[in-house]
N, C-alpha and C positions, 0 to 999 in steps of 0.2 A: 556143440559149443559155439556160439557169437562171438563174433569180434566187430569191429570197424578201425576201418585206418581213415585218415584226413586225406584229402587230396585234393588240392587246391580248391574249390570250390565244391567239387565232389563230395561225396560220402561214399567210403568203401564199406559193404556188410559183406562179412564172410559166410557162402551157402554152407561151407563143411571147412571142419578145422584138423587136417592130418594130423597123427602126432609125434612129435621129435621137433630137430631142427628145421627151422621153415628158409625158405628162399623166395623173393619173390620174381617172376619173368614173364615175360610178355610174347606177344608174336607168331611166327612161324615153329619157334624151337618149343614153346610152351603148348601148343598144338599136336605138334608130331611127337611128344615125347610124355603124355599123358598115359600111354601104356606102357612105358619103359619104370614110369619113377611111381610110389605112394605120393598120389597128389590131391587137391580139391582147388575149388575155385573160388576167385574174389571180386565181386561183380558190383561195378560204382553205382551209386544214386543220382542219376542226372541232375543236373542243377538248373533252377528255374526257369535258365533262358531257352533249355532244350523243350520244345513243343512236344505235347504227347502222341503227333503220330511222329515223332524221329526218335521217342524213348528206347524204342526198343533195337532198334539201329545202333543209338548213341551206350545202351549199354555192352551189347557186343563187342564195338569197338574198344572200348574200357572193360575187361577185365583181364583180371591179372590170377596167373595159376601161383599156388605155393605146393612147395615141392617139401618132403618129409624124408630126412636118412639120406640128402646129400652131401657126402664129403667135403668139406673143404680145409687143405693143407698148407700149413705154412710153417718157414724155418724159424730157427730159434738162435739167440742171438745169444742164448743167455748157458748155454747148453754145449762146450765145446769140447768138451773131453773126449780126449782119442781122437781129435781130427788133425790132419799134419797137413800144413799149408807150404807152398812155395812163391818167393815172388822171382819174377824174371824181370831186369830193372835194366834200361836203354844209359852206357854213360856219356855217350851224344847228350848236352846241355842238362852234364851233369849240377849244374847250379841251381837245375828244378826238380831236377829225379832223386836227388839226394835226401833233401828235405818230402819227398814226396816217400820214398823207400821209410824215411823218420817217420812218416805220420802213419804209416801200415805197419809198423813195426809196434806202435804205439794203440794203433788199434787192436791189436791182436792180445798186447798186455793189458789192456785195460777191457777185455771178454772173455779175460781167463785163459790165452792160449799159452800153453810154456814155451818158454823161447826155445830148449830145444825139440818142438816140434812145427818151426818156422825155418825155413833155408832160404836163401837171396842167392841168386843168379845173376850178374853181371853180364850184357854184353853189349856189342858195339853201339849200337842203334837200335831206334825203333823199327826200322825193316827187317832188323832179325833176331825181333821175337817172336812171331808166332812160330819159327821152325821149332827153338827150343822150347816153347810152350808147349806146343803138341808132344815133342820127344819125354818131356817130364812127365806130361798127362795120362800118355801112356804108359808109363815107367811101373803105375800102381804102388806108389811111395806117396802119393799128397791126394789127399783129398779135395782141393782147389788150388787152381793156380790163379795167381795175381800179376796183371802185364801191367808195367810200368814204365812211361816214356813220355817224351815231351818234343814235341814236330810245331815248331813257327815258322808260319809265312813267309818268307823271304823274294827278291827280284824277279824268281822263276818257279815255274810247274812243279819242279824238285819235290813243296811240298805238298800237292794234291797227289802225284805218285808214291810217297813215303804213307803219307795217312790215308789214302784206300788202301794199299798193302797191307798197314796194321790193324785197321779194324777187319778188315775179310778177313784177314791172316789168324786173327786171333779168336774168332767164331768160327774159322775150320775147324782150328788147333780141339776146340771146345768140341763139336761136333764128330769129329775122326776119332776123337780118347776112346769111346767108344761103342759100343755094339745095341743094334736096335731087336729083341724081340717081340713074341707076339705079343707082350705085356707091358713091356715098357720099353725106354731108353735108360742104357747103365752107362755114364761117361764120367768127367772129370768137369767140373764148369772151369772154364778161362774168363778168368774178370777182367772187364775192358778197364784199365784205369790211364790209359794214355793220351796226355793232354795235347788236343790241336788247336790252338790258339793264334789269332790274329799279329800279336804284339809279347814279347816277351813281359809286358808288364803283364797282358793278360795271363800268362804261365805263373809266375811273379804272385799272382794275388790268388790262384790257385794251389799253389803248393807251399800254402802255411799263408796266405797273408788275407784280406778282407773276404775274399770269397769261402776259405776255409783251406781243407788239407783232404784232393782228393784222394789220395794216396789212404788216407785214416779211411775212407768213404770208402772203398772197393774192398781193404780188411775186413769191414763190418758187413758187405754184400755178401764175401766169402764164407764168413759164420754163418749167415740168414740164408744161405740157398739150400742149405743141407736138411733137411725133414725130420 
Protein backbone atom coordinates (compact mmCIF):
# COMPACT_ATOMS: atom_id res chain seq x y z
CA UNK A 1 0.00 0.00 0.00
CA UNK A 2 1.23 3.83 -1.03
CA UNK A 3 1.13 6.62 0.94
CA UNK A 4 2.89 10.23 0.78
CA UNK A 5 3.30 12.66 3.36
CA UNK A 6 4.27 16.58 2.55
CA UNK A 7 7.37 17.82 3.77
CA UNK A 8 8.23 21.02 3.33
CA UNK A 9 9.52 20.95 -0.08
CA UNK A 10 10.07 17.16 0.03
CA UNK A 11 7.87 14.39 -1.07
CA UNK A 12 7.44 11.57 1.42
CA UNK A 13 6.47 7.91 -0.66
CA UNK A 14 6.09 5.23 1.77
CA UNK A 15 8.32 1.88 0.63
CA UNK A 16 5.98 -0.49 2.95
CA UNK A 17 3.00 0.47 4.99
CA UNK A 18 2.92 -1.53 8.55
CA UNK A 19 -0.48 -2.21 9.82
CA UNK A 20 -2.05 -0.67 13.05
CA UNK A 21 -1.29 2.51 14.63
CA UNK A 22 1.66 4.27 13.00
CA UNK A 23 4.38 6.60 14.63
CA UNK A 24 6.58 8.43 13.07
CA UNK A 25 10.71 8.76 14.16
CA UNK A 26 13.83 9.49 13.01
CA UNK A 27 17.52 8.97 14.06
CA UNK A 28 19.62 6.85 16.11
CA UNK A 29 16.48 5.27 18.04
CA UNK A 30 14.54 4.55 14.54
CA UNK A 31 17.76 2.63 13.62
CA UNK A 32 18.53 0.40 16.55
CA UNK A 33 14.93 -0.30 17.11
CA UNK A 34 13.85 -1.80 13.72
CA UNK A 35 14.09 -5.21 15.11
CA UNK A 36 12.50 -4.65 18.30
CA UNK A 37 9.07 -3.02 16.75
CA UNK A 38 6.68 -4.02 13.28
CA UNK A 39 8.02 -1.25 11.27
CA UNK A 40 8.64 -0.10 7.57
CA UNK A 41 10.12 2.94 5.98
CA UNK A 42 9.39 6.44 4.63
CA UNK A 43 11.99 7.74 2.25
CA UNK A 44 11.64 11.65 0.87
CA UNK A 45 11.90 12.72 -2.70
CA UNK A 46 14.57 15.16 -2.98
CA UNK A 47 13.71 18.49 -4.05
CA UNK A 48 15.07 20.08 -7.07
CA UNK A 49 17.74 21.97 -5.65
CA UNK A 50 19.34 18.60 -4.35
CA UNK A 51 21.81 17.51 -7.38
CA UNK A 52 21.75 13.90 -8.58
CA UNK A 53 24.96 12.84 -7.42
CA UNK A 54 23.81 14.05 -3.57
CA UNK A 55 20.25 12.11 -4.12
CA UNK A 56 21.00 9.38 -2.72
CA UNK A 57 23.01 10.81 0.27
CA UNK A 58 20.13 13.37 0.64
CA UNK A 59 17.67 10.61 0.80
CA UNK A 60 19.32 8.61 3.63
CA UNK A 61 19.51 11.48 5.55
CA UNK A 62 15.48 11.94 5.24
CA UNK A 63 13.86 9.04 6.09
CA UNK A 64 11.72 8.43 8.54
CA UNK A 65 10.70 4.79 10.07
CA UNK A 66 6.85 4.32 11.16
CA UNK A 67 6.48 2.11 13.82
CA UNK A 68 2.98 -0.40 14.06
CA UNK A 69 1.44 -1.67 17.63
CA UNK A 70 3.09 1.18 19.55
CA UNK A 71 1.45 1.98 22.83
CA UNK A 72 0.59 5.16 23.69
CA UNK A 73 -1.15 5.93 27.17
CA UNK A 74 -2.70 8.66 28.65
CA UNK A 75 -5.07 9.69 31.66
CA UNK A 76 -8.40 10.58 31.74
CA UNK A 77 -9.91 13.46 33.06
CA UNK A 78 -13.13 12.37 32.51
CA UNK A 79 -13.13 8.84 34.31
CA UNK A 80 -12.86 9.26 38.19
CA UNK A 81 -14.53 6.98 39.86
CA UNK A 82 -13.10 5.28 42.80
CA UNK A 83 -10.19 7.50 43.04
CA UNK A 84 -9.66 9.36 46.48
CA UNK A 85 -7.58 12.39 46.46
CA UNK A 86 -5.75 14.41 49.19
CA UNK A 87 -4.67 17.93 49.28
CA UNK A 88 -1.89 18.91 51.84
CA UNK A 89 -2.51 22.98 51.97
CA UNK A 90 0.52 25.43 53.63
CA UNK A 91 -1.68 28.07 56.08
CA UNK A 92 1.54 30.32 55.77
CA UNK A 93 -0.15 33.28 53.38
CA UNK A 94 -3.25 31.73 53.84
CA UNK A 95 -4.97 34.76 51.78
CA UNK A 96 -3.57 32.60 48.61
CA UNK A 97 -3.79 28.91 49.69
CA UNK A 98 -7.20 29.31 50.60
CA UNK A 99 -8.77 30.38 47.62
CA UNK A 100 -6.15 28.10 46.03
CA UNK A 101 -7.53 24.91 48.22
CA UNK A 102 -11.28 26.59 46.52
CA UNK A 103 -10.25 26.19 43.21
CA UNK A 104 -8.94 22.16 43.70
CA UNK A 105 -11.78 21.55 45.54
CA UNK A 106 -13.81 22.96 42.66
CA UNK A 107 -11.89 21.13 40.24
CA UNK A 108 -12.45 17.89 41.67
CA UNK A 109 -16.42 18.72 41.56
CA UNK A 110 -16.57 19.73 38.42
CA UNK A 111 -14.58 15.90 37.09
CA UNK A 112 -17.10 14.04 39.02
CA UNK A 113 -14.93 13.56 42.24
CA UNK A 114 -17.47 13.03 45.37
CA UNK A 115 -16.49 15.20 47.90
CA UNK A 116 -16.33 12.52 50.28
CA UNK A 117 -13.57 11.12 48.50
CA UNK A 118 -11.40 14.45 48.79
CA UNK A 119 -9.56 15.21 52.37
CA UNK A 120 -7.52 18.58 52.96
CA UNK A 121 -4.70 18.57 55.32
CA UNK A 122 -3.76 21.75 56.88
CA UNK A 123 -0.27 22.58 58.06
CA UNK A 124 2.18 25.19 58.96
CA UNK A 125 4.09 26.07 55.78
CA UNK A 126 5.17 25.21 52.74
CA UNK A 127 8.47 23.52 54.32
CA UNK A 128 6.38 21.04 55.66
CA UNK A 129 4.62 19.61 53.18
CA UNK A 130 6.48 17.30 51.56
CA UNK A 131 6.99 15.33 54.99
CA UNK A 132 3.20 14.88 55.20
CA UNK A 133 2.89 14.32 51.62
CA UNK A 134 4.95 11.38 51.63
CA UNK A 135 3.28 10.16 55.14
CA UNK A 136 -0.23 10.22 53.34
CA UNK A 137 1.25 8.75 50.00
CA UNK A 138 2.22 6.08 51.71
CA UNK A 139 -0.67 5.58 53.98
CA UNK A 140 -2.57 3.69 50.58
CA UNK A 141 -5.75 5.71 51.35
CA UNK A 142 -5.52 8.36 48.03
CA UNK A 143 -4.78 7.92 44.95
CA UNK A 144 -2.94 11.50 44.40
CA UNK A 145 -1.86 13.74 46.51
CA UNK A 146 -2.20 17.53 45.94
CA UNK A 147 0.75 20.02 47.60
CA UNK A 148 -0.58 23.43 48.13
CA UNK A 149 1.41 26.47 49.19
CA UNK A 150 2.43 29.95 48.53
CA UNK A 151 6.38 31.05 49.14
CA UNK A 152 7.02 35.17 48.09
CA UNK A 153 10.10 36.80 47.87
CA UNK A 154 10.92 38.63 50.56
CA UNK A 155 14.41 41.01 52.00
CA UNK A 156 16.31 37.50 52.39
CA UNK A 157 17.32 33.88 51.10
CA UNK A 158 14.38 32.68 53.47
CA UNK A 159 12.78 32.26 50.29
CA UNK A 160 15.07 30.26 47.97
CA UNK A 161 15.60 27.79 51.04
CA UNK A 162 11.61 27.32 51.57
CA UNK A 163 11.06 26.82 47.73
CA UNK A 164 13.87 24.27 46.89
CA UNK A 165 12.70 22.47 50.11
CA UNK A 166 9.17 22.27 48.55
CA UNK A 167 9.71 21.28 45.28
CA UNK A 168 12.58 18.47 46.05
CA UNK A 169 10.40 17.76 49.06
CA UNK A 170 7.51 17.14 47.12
CA UNK A 171 8.98 14.91 44.10
CA UNK A 172 10.60 12.74 46.98
CA UNK A 173 7.38 12.47 48.73
CA UNK A 174 6.12 11.31 44.97
CA UNK A 175 8.98 9.08 44.29
CA UNK A 176 9.47 7.26 48.08
CA UNK A 177 5.19 6.28 48.00
CA UNK A 178 6.50 3.73 46.29
CA UNK A 179 8.27 0.48 45.01
CA UNK A 180 10.07 0.16 41.61
CA UNK A 181 9.86 -3.53 39.93
CA UNK A 182 11.01 -5.16 37.02
CA UNK A 183 7.92 -3.94 35.38
CA UNK A 184 7.15 -0.83 36.41
CA UNK A 185 6.94 2.02 39.17
CA UNK A 186 3.72 1.45 41.60
CA UNK A 187 3.57 5.05 43.67
CA UNK A 188 1.28 7.64 44.62
CA UNK A 189 1.94 11.09 42.14
CA UNK A 190 2.42 14.41 44.54
CA UNK A 191 1.10 17.24 42.43
CA UNK A 192 3.38 20.30 42.63
CA UNK A 193 0.83 23.07 43.08
CA UNK A 194 2.84 25.39 45.30
CA UNK A 195 3.14 28.89 44.26
CA UNK A 196 6.80 30.69 44.17
CA UNK A 197 6.13 34.10 43.12
CA UNK A 198 8.10 37.26 42.98
CA UNK A 199 5.29 39.70 44.36
CA UNK A 200 2.30 38.86 46.18
CA UNK A 201 0.32 40.41 43.44
CA UNK A 202 1.95 37.68 41.48
CA UNK A 203 0.34 34.83 44.07
CA UNK A 204 -2.73 37.25 43.87
CA UNK A 205 -3.45 36.73 40.13
CA UNK A 206 -2.57 33.15 40.51
CA UNK A 207 -5.01 31.84 42.98
CA UNK A 208 -8.26 32.97 41.27
CA UNK A 209 -7.34 36.19 39.66
CA UNK A 210 -6.21 37.03 35.78
CA UNK A 211 -3.80 34.25 35.61
CA UNK A 212 -6.27 31.64 36.64
CA UNK A 213 -6.66 29.32 39.82
CA UNK A 214 -3.59 27.05 40.05
CA UNK A 215 -4.94 25.29 42.78
CA UNK A 216 -8.17 24.10 39.95
CA UNK A 217 -4.91 23.24 37.62
CA UNK A 218 -3.15 20.57 39.90
CA UNK A 219 -6.94 18.87 40.79
CA UNK A 220 -7.38 18.28 37.14
CA UNK A 221 -3.39 16.97 36.75
CA UNK A 222 -4.48 14.63 39.55
CA UNK A 223 -7.42 13.07 37.66
CA UNK A 224 -5.29 13.00 34.26
CA UNK A 225 -2.24 11.23 35.61
CA UNK A 226 -4.07 8.00 36.46
CA UNK A 227 -4.30 5.55 33.32
Amino acid sequence: MAASVACGQASLSCISTAKGSKMLSTGIFARHSLKRFNSSKIQATPPPSVSDSNANRWRKSNTLTVYAAVRQLTGSITKPEGLRFVVVAARFNDIITKPLVDGALEGFRRHSVREEDVDVIWVPGSFEIPLVAQTVAKSGKYHAVICIGAVVRGATTHYEAVANSASSGVLSAGLNSGSLNSNSFEGVPCIFGVLTCDTMEQAMDRAGGKVGNKGYEAAVTACAIHL
